[in-house]
N, C-alpha and C positions, 0 to 999 in steps of 0.2 A: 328419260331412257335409262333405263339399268340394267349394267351387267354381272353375271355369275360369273364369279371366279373359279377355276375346273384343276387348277393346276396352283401347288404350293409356291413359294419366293423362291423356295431351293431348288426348282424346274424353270424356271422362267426364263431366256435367255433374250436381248433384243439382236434380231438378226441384223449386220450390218455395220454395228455401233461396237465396239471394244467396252464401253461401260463399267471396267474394273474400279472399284472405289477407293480413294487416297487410303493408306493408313492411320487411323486415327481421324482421319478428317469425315466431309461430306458429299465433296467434291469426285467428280465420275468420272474416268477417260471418253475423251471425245473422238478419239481416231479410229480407225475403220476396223473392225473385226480383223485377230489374224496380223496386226502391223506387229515391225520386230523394234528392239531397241525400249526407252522409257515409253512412260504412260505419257500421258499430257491433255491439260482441259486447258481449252483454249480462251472461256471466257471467265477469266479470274488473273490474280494480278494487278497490279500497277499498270495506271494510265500513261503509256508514252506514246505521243504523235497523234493521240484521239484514237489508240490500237489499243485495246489487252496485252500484255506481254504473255501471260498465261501462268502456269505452272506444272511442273512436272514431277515425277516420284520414279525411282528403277521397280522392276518387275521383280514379285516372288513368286516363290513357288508356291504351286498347287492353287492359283487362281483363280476363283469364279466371279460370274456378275453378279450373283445374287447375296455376297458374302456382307 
């Protein structure tokens, strides 16, 4: 199955998802669309208790998902 893509990176938003990505990094926010305070991906990090600890980065300005 194949699909056409209709709309640029720079329109694409996923609804639901925060999705902002680290600074310099690769890693994406995983918290809900719309949350206040830092970003944070929850599956990254150092292994404590058989847990991801995670990691997180503060918010700048003029943020999109598709940056």
């Amino acid at each position: 199955m194949s699909c056409k893509r209709t709309a640029t990176a720079e329109h694409i938003e996923i609804p639901g998802i925060c999705f902002i990505r680290q600074p310099e990094g690769v890693r994406r926010c995983t918290l809900s669309a719309g949350h206040y305070g830092e970003h944070r991906h929850f599956y990254s990090g150092e292994l404590r208790n058989g847990f991801r600890v995670g990691t997180s980065w503060p918010r700048r300005g003029d943020e999109k998902q598709a940056d």
